[in-house]
C-alpha positions as CSV (number, residue, x, y, z in Angstrom):
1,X,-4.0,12.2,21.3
2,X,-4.9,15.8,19.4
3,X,-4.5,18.7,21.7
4,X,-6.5,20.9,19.4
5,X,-7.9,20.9,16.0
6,X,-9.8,22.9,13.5
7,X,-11.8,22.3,10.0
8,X,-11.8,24.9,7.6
9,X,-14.2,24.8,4.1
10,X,-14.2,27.7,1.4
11,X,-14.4,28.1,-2.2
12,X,-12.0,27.9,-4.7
13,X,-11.3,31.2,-5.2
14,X,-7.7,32.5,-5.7
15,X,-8.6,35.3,-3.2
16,X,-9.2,32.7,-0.5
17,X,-5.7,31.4,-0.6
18,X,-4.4,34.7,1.6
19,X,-7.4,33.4,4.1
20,X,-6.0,29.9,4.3
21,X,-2.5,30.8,4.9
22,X,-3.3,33.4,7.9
23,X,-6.0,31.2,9.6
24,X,-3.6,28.3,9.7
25,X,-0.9,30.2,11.1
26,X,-3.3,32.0,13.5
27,X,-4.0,28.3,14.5
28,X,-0.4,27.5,15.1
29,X,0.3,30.1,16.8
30,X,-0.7,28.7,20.4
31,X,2.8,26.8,19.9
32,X,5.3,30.4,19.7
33,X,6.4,29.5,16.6
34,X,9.0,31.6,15.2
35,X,8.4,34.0,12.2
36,X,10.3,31.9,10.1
37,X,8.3,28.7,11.1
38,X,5.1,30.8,10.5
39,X,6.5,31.9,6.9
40,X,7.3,28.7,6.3
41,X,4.3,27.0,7.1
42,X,2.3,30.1,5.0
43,X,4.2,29.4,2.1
44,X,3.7,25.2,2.3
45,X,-0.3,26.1,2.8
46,X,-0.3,28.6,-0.3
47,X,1.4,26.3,-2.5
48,X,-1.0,23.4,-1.7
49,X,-3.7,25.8,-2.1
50,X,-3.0,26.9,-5.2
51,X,-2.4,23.6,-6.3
52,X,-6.2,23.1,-5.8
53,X,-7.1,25.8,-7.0
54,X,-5.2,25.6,-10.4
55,X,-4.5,21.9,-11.2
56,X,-7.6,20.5,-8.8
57,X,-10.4,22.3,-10.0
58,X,-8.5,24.1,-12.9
59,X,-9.5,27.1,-11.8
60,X,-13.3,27.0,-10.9
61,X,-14.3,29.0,-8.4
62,X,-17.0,27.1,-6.9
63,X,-15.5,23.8,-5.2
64,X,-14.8,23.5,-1.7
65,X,-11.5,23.4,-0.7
66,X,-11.3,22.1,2.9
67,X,-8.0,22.5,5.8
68,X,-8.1,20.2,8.7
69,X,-5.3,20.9,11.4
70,X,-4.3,19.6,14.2
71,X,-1.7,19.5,17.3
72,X,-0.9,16.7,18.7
73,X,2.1,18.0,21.5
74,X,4.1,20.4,19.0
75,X,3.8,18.6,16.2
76,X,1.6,20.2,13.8
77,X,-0.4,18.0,10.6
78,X,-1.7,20.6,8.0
79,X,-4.2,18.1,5.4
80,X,-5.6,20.4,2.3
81,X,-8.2,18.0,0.5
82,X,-10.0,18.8,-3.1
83,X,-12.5,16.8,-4.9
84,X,-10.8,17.6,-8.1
85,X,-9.3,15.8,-11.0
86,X,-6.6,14.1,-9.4
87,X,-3.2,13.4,-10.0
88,X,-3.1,10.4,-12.3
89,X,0.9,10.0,-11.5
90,X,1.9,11.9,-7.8
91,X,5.9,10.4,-8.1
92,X,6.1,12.3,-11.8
93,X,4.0,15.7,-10.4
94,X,6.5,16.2,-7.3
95,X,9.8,16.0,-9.5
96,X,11.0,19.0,-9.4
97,X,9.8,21.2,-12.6
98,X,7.4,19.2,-13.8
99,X,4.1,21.0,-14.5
100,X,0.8,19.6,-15.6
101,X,-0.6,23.1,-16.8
102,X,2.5,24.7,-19.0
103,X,0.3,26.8,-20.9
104,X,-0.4,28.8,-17.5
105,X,3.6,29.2,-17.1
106,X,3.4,27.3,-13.6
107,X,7.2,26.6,-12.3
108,X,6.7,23.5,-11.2
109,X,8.4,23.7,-7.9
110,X,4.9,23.6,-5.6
111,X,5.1,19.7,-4.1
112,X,9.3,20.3,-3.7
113,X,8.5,24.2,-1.9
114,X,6.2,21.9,0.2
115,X,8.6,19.4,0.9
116,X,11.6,22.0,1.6
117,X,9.3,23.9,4.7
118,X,7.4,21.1,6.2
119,X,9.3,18.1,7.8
120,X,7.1,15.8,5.8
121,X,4.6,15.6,3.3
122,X,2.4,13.2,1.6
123,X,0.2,13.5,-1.4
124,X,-2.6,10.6,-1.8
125,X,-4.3,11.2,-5.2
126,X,-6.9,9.5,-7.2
127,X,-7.2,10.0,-10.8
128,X,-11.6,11.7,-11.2
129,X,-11.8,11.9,-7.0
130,X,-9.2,14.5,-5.9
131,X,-6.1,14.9,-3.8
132,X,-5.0,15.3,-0.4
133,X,-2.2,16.6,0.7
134,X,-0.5,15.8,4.5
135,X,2.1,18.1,5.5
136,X,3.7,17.7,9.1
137,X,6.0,20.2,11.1
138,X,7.4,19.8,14.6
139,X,7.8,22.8,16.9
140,X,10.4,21.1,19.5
141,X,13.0,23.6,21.0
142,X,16.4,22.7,20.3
């Protein structure tokens, strides 16, 4: 059952990725994470933000990006959904390096930064309809 849960919609401007990352951890925040939890989960939201931003819309600025969250006990489920072009292979684009936009220098290491903060992630891409991106992370005292 979800404790709590919010929707967020804004363009796909690169300025709005600094808004993304600080409302979701302001979100998260009812659970005391620590500040390396909330860096970590800022860092996981900026890459699949940028992501959008870049490789979803390549880089227009008037999409919607959306952010759904939600806590269920302290387990947190980030989801960043774009309407873009889609990942036509997700296994190739979350090897490590690998890059569909070169020419723009990009390192490659966005799905694997995801990956390395977040206990889990999924990506669910169709080719023309867009991407969604699930990223989970459990607050449980140790």
């Amino acid at each position: 059952m979800v404790d709590n849960r919010i929707k967020i919609e804004f363009l796909s401007k690169s300025q709005n990725e600094s808004f993304a990352r600080v409302a979701v951890s302001a979100f998260i925040a009812q659970l005391d994470p620590t500040i390396e939890e909330i860096t970590d989960i800022k860092t996981a939201v900026s890459e699949a933000v940028t992501n959008s931003i870049i490789h979803g819309y390549e880089n227009a600025e008037d999409k919607i990006i959306e952010i759904e969250v939600y806590i269920e006990g302290k387990e947190v489920t980030i989801i960043i959904s774009d309407n873009g072009v889609g990942i036509e292979n997700v296994e190739i684009a979350r090897e490590p390096l690998y890059t569909s936009r070169p020419d723009l220098e990009r390192s490659g290491m966005g799905f694997t930064v995801m990956e390395t903060f977040m206990d889990s992630l999924e990506v669910v891409s169709e080719k023309g309809r867009g991407t969604k991106v699930i990223m989970k992370k459990n607050f449980v005292v140790s």
